[in-house]
N, C-alpha and C positions, 0 to 999 in steps of 0.2 A: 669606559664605564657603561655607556648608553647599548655598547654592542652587548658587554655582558648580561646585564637585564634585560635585553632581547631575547638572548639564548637561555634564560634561564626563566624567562615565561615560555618562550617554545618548549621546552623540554617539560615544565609543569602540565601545560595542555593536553598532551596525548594522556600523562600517566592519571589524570583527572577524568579525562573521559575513561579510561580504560577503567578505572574502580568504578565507579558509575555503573557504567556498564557493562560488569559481570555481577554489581549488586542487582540493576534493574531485572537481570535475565534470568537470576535466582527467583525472586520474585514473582516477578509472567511467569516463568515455567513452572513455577509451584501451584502460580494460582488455575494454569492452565491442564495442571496436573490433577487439582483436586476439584476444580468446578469445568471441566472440557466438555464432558456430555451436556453441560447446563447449556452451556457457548452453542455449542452445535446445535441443540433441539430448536433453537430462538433461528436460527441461521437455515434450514434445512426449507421452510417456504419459498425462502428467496431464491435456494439453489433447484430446489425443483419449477420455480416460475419462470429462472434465467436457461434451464437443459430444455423445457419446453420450448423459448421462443429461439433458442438456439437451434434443433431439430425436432419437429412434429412427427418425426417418422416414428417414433417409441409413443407409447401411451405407457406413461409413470403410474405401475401399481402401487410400490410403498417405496418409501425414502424414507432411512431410520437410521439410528445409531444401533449397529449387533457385535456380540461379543463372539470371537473368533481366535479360539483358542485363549492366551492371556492377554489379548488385544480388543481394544474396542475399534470399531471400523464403522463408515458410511457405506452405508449397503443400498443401493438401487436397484429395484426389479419390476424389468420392467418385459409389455408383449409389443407386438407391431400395430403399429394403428395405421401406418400404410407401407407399400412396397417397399423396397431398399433399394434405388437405381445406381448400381455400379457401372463401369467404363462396357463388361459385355453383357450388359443389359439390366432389365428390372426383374429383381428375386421377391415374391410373394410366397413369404412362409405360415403355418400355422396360426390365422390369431389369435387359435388358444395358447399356443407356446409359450414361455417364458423363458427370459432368461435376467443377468443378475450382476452385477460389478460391486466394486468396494474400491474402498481407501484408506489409510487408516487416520483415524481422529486426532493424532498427533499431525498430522499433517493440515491439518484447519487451525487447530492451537499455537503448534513452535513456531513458524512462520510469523504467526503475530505479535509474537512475542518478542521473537529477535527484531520486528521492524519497532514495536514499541521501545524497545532497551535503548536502538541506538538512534532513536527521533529526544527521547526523555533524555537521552546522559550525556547529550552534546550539548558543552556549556554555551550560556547564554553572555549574549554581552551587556543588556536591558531585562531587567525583571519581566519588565511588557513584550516583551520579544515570548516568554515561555505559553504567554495565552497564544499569540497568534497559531505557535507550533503546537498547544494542543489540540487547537480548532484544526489544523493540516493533519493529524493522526489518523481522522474520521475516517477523510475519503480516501486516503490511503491504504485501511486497511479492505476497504470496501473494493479499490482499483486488485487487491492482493488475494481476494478470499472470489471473486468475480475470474480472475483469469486463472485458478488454482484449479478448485475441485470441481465446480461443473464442468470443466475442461477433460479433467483426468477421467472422470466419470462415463462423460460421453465418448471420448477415444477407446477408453474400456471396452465401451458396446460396440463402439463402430470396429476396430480389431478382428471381432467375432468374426463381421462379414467378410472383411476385408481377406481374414487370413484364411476362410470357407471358400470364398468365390475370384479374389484378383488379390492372391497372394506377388508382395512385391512393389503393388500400386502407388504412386505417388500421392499423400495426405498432407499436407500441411497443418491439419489438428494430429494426426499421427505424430508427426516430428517434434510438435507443442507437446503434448502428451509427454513422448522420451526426454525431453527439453528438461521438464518439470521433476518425471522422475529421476535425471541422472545429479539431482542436485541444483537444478534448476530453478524451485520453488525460493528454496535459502538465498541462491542471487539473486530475486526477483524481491524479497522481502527486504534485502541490502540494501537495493537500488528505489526504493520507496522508502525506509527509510532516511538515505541521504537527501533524498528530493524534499521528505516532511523537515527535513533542519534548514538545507538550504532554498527552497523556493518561500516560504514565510521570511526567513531574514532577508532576501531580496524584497519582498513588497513592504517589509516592517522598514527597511532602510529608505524606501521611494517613500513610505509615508513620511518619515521624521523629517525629509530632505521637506517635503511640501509644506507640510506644519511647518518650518524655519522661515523659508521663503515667502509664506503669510504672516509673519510676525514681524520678516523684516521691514522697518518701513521705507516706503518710498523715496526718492530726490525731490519730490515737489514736499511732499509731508515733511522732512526735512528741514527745507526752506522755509515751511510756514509756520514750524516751530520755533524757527528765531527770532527773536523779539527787534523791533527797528533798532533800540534801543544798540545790543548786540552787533547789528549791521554797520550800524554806523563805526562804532570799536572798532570792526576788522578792518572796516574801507579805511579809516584814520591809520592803523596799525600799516597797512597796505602800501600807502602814501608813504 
């Protein structure tokens, strides 16, 4: 009896979260669908304050949302603001030059969307467990939208040189870069997800566990809640 009701809450779990979340995904991706450029425009300081302290070698002319073809895209255009030191040496180009990279704006949005879906539609065990994990969605999406597109952005640029002057070259944001684009970003937004469900119900459990353990009372408090009266009862019972 005890093992059936086992198997037939495991079997309820999955197909619970799974309605969840293909409801939640509709949802973000609708609302990411119809307010995205809103999302980005609010977001585009931050990516151009984190490609600056990431590489100073670009001076960022505009960072914007453009439309490219029937796509909207992050478009960066940027000139040299100093040399470009590769493995055979330092390349001082034009710094009137320009040049320019993209991404497309969907790729700032579904990301977030799908780490939201599966943070939101994994059931909870405590009603109070859903605050903690919406307070964990934050820096989540923040840890997701920080190693995404300012990343992609700047391997973009960096590319250019790379593939001009030391084509072949070992890059580790290169590889980040291809990482992201070959489907990389959607595991990246998975694996943040699962962390926003399970690192909050880890500290949500250490709290409950210490809250108990402060309620429970003492051996001495105990003792001195039994009246002599009582004492004596047991030691008589005892005898």
């Amino acid at each position: 009896m005890i093992g059936a009701q086992a198997s037939s809450v495991a079997m309820r779990f999955p197909m619970r979260f799974l309605v969840r979340f293909v409801c939640l995904l509709m949802v973000f991706g609708g609302l990411a669908y119809v307010h995205g450029t809103t999302l980005v425009d609010l977001l585009l300081p931050a990516f151009r304050a984190e490609i600056n302290w990431l590489d100073d070698t670009y001076r960022i002319d505009r960072l914007f949302v453009d439309t490219e073809g029937a796509d909207k895209v992050v478009r960066i255009v940027v000139g040299l603001a100093h040399c470009v030191v590769l493995p055979d040496g330092a390349h001082c180009g034009d710094p009137r030059g320009m040049a320019n990279a993209s991404t497309l704006q969907a790729n700032v949005t579904l990301p977030a969307a799908l780490l939201m879906a599966i943070a939101l539609a994994w059931p909870v065990q405590r009603s109070r467990e859903y605050l903690w994990r919406i307070l964990s969605v934050a820096p989540a999406l923040t840890l997701l939208w920080a190693l995404d597109v300012p990343f992609i952005l700047w391997s973009a640029l960096w590319t250019l040189h790379v593939d001009a002057f030391a084509p072949g070259m070992f890059s580790p944001l290169l590889i980040w870069g291809d990482f992201l684009q070959g489907g990389g970003r959607l595991a990246l937004a998975t694996l943040l997800g699962v962390a926003a469900v399970s690192v909050p119900r880890v500290l949500f459990r250490w709290w409950m566990r210490r809250q108990s353990s402060r309620n429970e009372p003492s051996d001495a408090q105990t003792a001195q809640s039994v009246s002599p009266e009582q004492r004596a009862h047991q030691n008589k019972r005892v005898a």
